[in-house]
C-alpha positions as CSV (number, residue, x, y, z in Angstrom):
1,X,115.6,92.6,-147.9
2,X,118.9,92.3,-150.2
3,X,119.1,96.2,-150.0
4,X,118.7,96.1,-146.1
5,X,121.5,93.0,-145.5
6,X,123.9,95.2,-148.3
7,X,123.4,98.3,-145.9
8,X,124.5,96.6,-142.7
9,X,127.5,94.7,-143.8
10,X,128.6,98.1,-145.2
11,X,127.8,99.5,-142.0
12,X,129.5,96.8,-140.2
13,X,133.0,96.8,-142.7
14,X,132.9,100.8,-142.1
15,X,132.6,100.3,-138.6
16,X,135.5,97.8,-138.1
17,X,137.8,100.0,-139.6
18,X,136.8,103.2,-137.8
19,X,137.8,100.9,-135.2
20,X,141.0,99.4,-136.4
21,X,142.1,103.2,-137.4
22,X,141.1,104.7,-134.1
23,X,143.2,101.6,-132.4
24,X,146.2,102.9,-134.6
25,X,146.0,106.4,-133.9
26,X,145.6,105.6,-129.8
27,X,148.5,103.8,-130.4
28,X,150.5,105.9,-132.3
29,X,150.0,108.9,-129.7
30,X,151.2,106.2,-127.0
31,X,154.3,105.9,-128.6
32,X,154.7,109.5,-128.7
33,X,154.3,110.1,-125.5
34,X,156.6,108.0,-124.6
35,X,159.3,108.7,-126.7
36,X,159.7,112.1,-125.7
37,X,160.6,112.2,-121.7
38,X,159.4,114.7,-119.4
39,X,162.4,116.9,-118.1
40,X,163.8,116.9,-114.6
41,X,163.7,120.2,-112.9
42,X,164.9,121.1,-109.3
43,X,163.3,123.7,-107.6
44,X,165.3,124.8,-104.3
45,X,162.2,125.8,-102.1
46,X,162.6,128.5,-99.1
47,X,160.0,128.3,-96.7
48,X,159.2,131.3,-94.2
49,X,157.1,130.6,-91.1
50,X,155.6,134.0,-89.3
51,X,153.8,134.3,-86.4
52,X,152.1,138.0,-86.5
53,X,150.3,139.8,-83.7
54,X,146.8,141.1,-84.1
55,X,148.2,144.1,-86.4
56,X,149.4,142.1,-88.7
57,X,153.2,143.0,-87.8
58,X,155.9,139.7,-87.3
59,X,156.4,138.7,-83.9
60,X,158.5,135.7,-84.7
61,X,159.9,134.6,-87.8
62,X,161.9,131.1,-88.7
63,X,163.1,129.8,-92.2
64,X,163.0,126.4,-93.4
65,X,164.6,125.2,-96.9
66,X,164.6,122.2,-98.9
67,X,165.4,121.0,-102.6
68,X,161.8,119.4,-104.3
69,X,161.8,118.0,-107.9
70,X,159.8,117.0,-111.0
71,X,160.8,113.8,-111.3
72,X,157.9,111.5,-110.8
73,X,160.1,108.8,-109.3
74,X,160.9,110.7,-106.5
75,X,160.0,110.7,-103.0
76,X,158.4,113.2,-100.7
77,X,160.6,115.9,-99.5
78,X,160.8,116.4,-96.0
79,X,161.5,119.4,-93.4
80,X,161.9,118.0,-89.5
81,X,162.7,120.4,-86.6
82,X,161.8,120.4,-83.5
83,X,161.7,118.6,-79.5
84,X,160.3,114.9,-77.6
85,X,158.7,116.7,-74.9
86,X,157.8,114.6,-71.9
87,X,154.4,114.0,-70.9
88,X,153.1,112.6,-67.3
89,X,150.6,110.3,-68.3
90,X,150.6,108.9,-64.6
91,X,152.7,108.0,-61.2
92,X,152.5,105.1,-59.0
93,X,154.5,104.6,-55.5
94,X,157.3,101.7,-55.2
95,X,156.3,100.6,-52.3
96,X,154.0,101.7,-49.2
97,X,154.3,104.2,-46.9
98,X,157.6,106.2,-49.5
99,X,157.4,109.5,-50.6
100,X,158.9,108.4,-53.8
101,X,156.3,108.5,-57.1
102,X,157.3,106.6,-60.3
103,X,156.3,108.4,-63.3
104,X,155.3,107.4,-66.1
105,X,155.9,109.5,-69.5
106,X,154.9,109.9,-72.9
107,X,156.6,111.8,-75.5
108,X,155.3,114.6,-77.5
109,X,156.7,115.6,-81.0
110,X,156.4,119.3,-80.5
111,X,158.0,121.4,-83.4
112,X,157.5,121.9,-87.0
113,X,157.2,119.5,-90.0
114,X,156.8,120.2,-93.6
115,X,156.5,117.4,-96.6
116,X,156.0,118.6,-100.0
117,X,155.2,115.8,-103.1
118,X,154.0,115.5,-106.8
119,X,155.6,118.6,-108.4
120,X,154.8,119.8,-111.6
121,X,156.0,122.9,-113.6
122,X,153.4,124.6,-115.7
123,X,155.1,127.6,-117.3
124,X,156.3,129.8,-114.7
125,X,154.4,128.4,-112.1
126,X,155.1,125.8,-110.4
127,X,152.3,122.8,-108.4
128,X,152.8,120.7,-105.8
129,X,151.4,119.2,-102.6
130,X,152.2,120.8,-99.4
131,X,151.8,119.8,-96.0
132,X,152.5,121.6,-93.0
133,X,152.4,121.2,-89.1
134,X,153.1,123.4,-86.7
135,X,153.4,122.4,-82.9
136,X,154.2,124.2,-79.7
137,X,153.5,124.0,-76.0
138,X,151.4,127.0,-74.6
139,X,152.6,129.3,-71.6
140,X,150.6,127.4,-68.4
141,X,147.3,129.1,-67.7
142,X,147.9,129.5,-64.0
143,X,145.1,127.1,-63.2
144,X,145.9,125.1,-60.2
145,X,144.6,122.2,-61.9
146,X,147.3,119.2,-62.3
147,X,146.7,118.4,-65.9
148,X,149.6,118.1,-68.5
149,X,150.8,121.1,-70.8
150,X,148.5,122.6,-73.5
151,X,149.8,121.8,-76.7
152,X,148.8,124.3,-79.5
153,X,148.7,123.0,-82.9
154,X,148.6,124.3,-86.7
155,X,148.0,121.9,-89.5
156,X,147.4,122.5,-93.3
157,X,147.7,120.1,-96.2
158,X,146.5,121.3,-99.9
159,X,147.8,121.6,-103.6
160,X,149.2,124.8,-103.8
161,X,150.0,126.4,-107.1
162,X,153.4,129.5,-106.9
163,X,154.6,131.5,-109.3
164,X,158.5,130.9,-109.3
165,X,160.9,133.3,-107.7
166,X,158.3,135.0,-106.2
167,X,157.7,135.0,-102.4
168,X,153.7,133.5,-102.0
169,X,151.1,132.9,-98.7
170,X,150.3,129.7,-98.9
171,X,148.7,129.0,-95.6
172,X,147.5,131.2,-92.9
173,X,145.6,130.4,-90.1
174,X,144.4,133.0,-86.9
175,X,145.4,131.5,-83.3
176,X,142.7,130.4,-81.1
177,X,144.1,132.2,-78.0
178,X,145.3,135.5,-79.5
179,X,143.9,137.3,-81.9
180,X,147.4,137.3,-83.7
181,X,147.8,134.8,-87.1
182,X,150.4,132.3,-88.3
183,X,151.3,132.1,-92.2
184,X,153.5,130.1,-94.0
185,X,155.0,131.9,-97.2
186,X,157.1,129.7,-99.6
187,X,159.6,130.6,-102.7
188,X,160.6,128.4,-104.9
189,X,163.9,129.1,-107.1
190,X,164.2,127.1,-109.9
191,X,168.4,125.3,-109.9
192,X,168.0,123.2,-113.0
C-alpha cells in the first residue's frame, strides 16, 4: 500500500510540472508571436470584367482597379460603378375621370460591385476574399406584356488564392440567355 501511495504522489509531482512547464512554453511562444509583427503589404489589384460570346472571343470588356492590403486592421475594399434605374412598381389616377396616372417608382442598383477582404500573402501568392456582382437590364423581349424590365444578374463570393503579377480567372459564369460566358480575371501587383 506504501509502494502504491509512493507511486501516485510521484505520478502526481511529475504531472504538475509537465503542467507548469507546458504553461511556460505556451507562454513563451505567446510572447513570441507577438513580438515580432506581421508586415504591411499593399497589393494594387486590377480587375478585368469580360463578357465572351459562345466562341469564347471578348464581346465587351471593362477594367476595374483598387489598392487591397494585409493589414488586419483594415476594412473591406470596395469597387462601385454603375446606375438607380427606375422601376414602376404601380400608378394610381389623381382624381376621376383625368387621363393623368401617378406613378409610383422603385430604384434598381444596376451596375457592378466588387468588395475584396482578409488578405494574406503566402509566398508569391497572394489570398483573399472576393466578392463580385454584376448587374444589367436585358434588351425587352417584345412581349406585349406590361411588366417591368428583366434584370440579369451575376454574383460570386469565394476565397480565391492568385499568384502575384500574374493575370488569373477567378470567376466565370455562362449566361442564361446566350450561350456566351462572363469572367472576371484579377492581377494583383504587389506596391509595398
Amino acid at each position: 500500500m506504501r509502494k502504491f501511495a509512493t507511486v501516485c504522489s510521484l505520478l502526481l509531482l511529475a504531472f504538475s510540472f509537465g503542467q507548469r512547464a507546458f504553461a511556460q512554453d505556451a507562454a513563451k511562444t505567446q510572447d513570441a508571436a507577438k513580438a515580432t509583427p506581421v508586415p504591411v503589404h499593399y497589393y494594387h489589384l486590377d480587375f478585368v470584367l469580360k463578357e465572351l460570346d459562345a466562341d469564347g472571343k471578348p464581346v465587351n470588356s471593362r477594367i476595374y482597379s483598387t489598392t487591397l492590403s494585409t493589414d488586419r486592421n483594415d476594412t473591406n475594399t470596395s469597387v462601385r460603378t454603375g446606375s438607380k434605374v427606375p422601376i414602376i412598381t404601380g400608378a394610381s389616377s389623381q382624381a376621376a375621370g383625368v387621363d393623368k396616372l401617378d406613378y409610383q417608382y422603385q430604384y434598381q442598383d444596376i451596375g457592378v460591385a466588387i468588395d475584396a477582404r482578409d488578405a494574406h500573402q503566402a509566398g508569391d501568392l497572394l489570398t483573399f476574399f472576393l466578392s463580385a456582382q454584376v448587374s444589367s437590364i436585358a434588351p425587352p423581349s417584345g412581349s406585349s406584356t406590361p411588366l417591368g424590365p428583366t434584370i440579369r444578374q451575376d454574383k460570386w463570393q469565394s476565397s480565391v488564392l492568385i499568384p502575384v503579377g500574374k493575370a488569373t480567372v477567378v470567376f466565370k459564369s455562362d449566361t442564361l440567355e446566350s450561350k456566351g460566358s462572363m469572367q472576371l480575371a484579377v492581377t494583383a501587383t504587389l506596391l509595398q
